[in-house]
PALO-114282 format. One record per residue (C-alpha): x, y, z. Coordinates in Angstrom, 1 decimal, always signed. Layout:
[node [X,Y,Z]]
...
! end
This chain:
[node [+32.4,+62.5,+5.9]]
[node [+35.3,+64.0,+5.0]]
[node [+36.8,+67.6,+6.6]]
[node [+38.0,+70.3,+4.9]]
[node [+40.4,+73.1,+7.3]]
[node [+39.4,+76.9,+6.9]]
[node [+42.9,+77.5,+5.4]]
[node [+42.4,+75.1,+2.5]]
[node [+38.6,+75.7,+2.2]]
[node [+39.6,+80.0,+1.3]]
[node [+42.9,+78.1,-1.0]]
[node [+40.2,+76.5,-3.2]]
[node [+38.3,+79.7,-3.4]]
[node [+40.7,+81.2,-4.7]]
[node [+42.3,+78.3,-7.5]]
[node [+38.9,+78.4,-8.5]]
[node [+38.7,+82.3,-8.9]]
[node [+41.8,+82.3,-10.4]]
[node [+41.3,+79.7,-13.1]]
[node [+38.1,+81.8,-14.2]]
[node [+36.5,+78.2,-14.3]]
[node [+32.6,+77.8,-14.6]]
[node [+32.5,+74.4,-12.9]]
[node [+33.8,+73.4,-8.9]]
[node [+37.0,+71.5,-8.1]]
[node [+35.9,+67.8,-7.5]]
[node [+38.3,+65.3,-5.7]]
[node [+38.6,+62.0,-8.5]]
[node [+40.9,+58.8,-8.4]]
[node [+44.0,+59.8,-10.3]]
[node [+47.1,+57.7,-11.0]]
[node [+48.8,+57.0,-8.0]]
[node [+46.1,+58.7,-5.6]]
[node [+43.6,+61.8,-5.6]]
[node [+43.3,+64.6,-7.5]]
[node [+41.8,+67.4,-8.1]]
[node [+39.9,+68.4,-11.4]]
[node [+37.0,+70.5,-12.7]]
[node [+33.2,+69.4,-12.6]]
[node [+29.6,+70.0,-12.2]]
[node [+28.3,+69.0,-9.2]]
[node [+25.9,+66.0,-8.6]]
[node [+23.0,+64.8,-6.8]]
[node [+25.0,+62.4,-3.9]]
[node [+27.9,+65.0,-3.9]]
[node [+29.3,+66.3,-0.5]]
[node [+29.5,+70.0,-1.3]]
[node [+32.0,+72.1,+0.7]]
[node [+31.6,+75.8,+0.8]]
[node [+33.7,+78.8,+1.3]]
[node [+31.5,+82.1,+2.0]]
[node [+28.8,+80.4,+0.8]]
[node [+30.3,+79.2,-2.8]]
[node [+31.0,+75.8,-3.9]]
[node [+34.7,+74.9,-3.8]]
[node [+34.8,+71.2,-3.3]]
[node [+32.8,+68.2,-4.7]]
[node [+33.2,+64.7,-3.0]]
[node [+31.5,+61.5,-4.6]]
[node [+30.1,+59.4,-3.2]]
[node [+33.3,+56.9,-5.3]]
[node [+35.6,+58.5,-3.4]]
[node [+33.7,+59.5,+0.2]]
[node [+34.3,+56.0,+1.1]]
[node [+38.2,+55.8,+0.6]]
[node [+38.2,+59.2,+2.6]]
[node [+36.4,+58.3,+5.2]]
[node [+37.0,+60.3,+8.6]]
[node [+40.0,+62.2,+6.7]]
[node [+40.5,+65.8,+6.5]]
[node [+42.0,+68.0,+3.7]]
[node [+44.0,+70.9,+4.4]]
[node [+47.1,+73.1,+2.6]]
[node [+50.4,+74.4,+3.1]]
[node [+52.0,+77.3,+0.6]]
[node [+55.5,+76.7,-0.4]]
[node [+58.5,+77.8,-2.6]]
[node [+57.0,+75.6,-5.5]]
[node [+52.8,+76.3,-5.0]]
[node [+49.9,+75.4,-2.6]]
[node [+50.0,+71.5,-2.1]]
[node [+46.8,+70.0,-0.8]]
[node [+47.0,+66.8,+1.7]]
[node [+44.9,+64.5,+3.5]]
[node [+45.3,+63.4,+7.3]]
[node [+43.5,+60.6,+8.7]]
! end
């Protein structure tokens, strides 16, 4: 399963208030790693909330590769980057 910090939990709250989107952020395979891109949520999803809202969707294609990690944020000069730690 993976973990998501408190700090990057409110972060995604907010990316996806911001972006006005109707769908939740899900975590896919990109080129070169993971990304982050809009979806609708599915049946084997891991859904992580933030004051009771959807702001993360993990599938069960990518669970596996993020096993025991956990996702959290740090704000900077250039924008909010996202990492994992294991």
């Amino acid at each position: 399963m993976v973990a998501v910090t408190d700090r990057a939990a409110k972060i995604l709250s907010e990316v996806q208030k911001e972006s006005e989107a109707e769908h939740t952020l899900r975590i896919v395979n990109g080129q070169g790693g993971y990304q982050l891109a809009f979806d609708e949520a599915r049946d084997d999803d891991q859904v992580v909330e933030n004051e009771g809202k959807a702001v993360l969707l993990i599938g069960s294609d990518v669970a596996d590769g993020l096993s025991n990690a956990t996702i959290d944020c740090e704000k900077g000069p250039e924008g909010v980057r996202f990492f994992l730690s294991r």
